[in-house]
N, C-alpha and C positions, 0 to 999 in steps of 0.2 A: 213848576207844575206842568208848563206845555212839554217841555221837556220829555217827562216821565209819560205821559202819556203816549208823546211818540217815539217811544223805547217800547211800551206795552203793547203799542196794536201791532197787528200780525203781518207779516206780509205780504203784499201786493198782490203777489203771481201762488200763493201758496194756496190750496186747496180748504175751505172754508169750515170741511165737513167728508169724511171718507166713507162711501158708499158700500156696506157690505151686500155679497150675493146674498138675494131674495132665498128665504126657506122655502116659500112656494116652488120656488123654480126649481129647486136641487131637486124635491120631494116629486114635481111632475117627470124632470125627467127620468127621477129613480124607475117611476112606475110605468114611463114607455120606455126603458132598457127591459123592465122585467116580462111587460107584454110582450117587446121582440123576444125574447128568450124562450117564453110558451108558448108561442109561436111555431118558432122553429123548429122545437122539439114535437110537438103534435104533428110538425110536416112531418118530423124523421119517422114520427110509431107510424102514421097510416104510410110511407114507404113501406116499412119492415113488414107490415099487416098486409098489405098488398101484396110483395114478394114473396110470403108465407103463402098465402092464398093461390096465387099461381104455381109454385110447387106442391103444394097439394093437389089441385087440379091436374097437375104433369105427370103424380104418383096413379092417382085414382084413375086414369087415361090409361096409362100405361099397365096396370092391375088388371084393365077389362079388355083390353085387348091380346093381352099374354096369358094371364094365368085364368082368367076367368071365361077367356073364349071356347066354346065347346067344338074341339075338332071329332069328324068323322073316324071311329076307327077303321084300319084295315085288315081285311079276311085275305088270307093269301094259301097256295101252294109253295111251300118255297122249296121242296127236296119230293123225290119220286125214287124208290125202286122196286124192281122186279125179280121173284122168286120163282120156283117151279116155270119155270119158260120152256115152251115146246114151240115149233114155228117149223110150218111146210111151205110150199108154192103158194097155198091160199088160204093159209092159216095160221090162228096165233094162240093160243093159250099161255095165259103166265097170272101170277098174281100181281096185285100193284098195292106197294106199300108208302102211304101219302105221308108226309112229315107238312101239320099244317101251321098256321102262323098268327095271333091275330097281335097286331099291333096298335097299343093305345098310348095315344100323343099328350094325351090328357094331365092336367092337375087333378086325378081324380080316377078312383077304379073304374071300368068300364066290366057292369054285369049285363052278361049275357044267357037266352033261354037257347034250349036244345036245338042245336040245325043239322038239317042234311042237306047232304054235299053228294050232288048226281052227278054220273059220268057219263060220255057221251062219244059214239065214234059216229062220223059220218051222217048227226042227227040222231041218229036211234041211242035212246037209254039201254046203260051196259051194264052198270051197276051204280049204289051209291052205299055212303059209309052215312053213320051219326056221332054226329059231336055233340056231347052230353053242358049242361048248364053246367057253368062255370065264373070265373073273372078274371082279367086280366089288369094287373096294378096299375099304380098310374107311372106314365110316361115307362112303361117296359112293351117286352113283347113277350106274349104266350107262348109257347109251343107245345104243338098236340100231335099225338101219335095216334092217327087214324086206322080203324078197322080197316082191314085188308079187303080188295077189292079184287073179283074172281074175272079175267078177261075170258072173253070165248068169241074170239072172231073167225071162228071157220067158218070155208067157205067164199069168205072175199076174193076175188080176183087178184081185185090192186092192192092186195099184200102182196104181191109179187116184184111190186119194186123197196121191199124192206122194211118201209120205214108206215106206221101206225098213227096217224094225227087224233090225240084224244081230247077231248074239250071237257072241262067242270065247270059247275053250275052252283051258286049256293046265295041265299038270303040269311044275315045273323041279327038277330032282333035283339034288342038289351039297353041298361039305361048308363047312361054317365054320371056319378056322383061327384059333385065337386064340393069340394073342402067340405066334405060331409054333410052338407046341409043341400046343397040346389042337385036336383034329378033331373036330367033330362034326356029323352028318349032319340034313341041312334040306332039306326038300321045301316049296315054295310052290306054288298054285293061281293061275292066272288065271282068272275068271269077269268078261267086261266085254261092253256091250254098247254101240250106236250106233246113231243115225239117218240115214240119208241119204236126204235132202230131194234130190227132184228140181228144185224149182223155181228153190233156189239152186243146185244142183249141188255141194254140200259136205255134208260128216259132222258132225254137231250132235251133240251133249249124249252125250258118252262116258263112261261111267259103269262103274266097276270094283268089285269089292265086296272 
């Protein structure tokens, strides 16, 4: 019997009883893997949301400063010539046939109401034309062919050295549409001047500011 007994007991150094991992524990750290994981991904959307939102802002930035800026248009003389030309010691007769210009920069037609356009030698009013209401598209430029303008400088002295310094004058009133919905009102100035040379009988160096 002692025998068998000590054939039956276990032994010594051998483990009594084998310890399996806790379910609690597996189960908690399932659930802090899965918190890091929602986590990390709600950092990643408000990155994504945030770098959407800044491109937007870079779009919309960019939108009001380009296309939705309301630039000035300009009123110009850009070509001059002269017909029926007669020209003495101290005088000048000719007609003056204006090619005028307006140019609009705009996302957006630019209407404009009737202007005149005075001429001027030496201070004194010589003549003026009218340009009738009209528009000019967006981002083009107009061109108008102005009534002809009757010179009659007899008389002057200093036409005797050739050349005729004539100055224009003009106010164009009208509105800006942009992208059809916003108006907004623009006034341009003409202020341009010219020379005409008797000896070729043409208008030189036309110059608009």
């Amino acid at each position: 019997m002692g025998a068998e007994k000590e054939q039956q007991s276990p032994h010594p150094l051998a483990p009594a009883y084998a310890y399996p991992r806790s379910v609690d524990a597996e189960a908690g750290a399932a659930t802090h893997d899965g918190a890091e994981l929602r986590k990390k991904k709600r950092a990643k959307c408000l990155v994504y949301v945030f770098a959407f939102a800044i491109f937007q802002f870079a779009v919309i930035a960019v939108f009001a400063l380009t296309v939705m800026k309301v630039k000035t248009p300009k009123f110009r003389i850009q070509e001059a010539t002269l017909s029926d030309f007669t020209a003495g010691a101290a005088s000048l007769r000719a007609t003056l046939g204006a090619e005028l210009a307006v140019k609009n920069a705009n996302f957006g037609p630019y209407k404009y109401r009737s202007t005149t356009v005075e001429f001027f030698y030496r201070g004194a009013k010589i003549g003026e034309v009218l340009v009738p209401a009209s528009k000019a598209n967006w981002r083009t430029t107009k061109e108008i062919s102005a009534a002809a303008v009757e010179l009659d400088l007899s008389g002057d002295p200093q036409l005797s050295g050739g050349v005729a310094r004539i100055t224009s004058s003009a106010k164009m009133e009208g509105k800006v549409e942009m992208m059809f919905v916003m108006k907004k009102d623009r006034s341009t100035e003409m202020n341009c001047s010219m020379d005409i040379v008797t000896a070729s009988r043409s208008v030189e160096n036309i110059e608009c500011e």
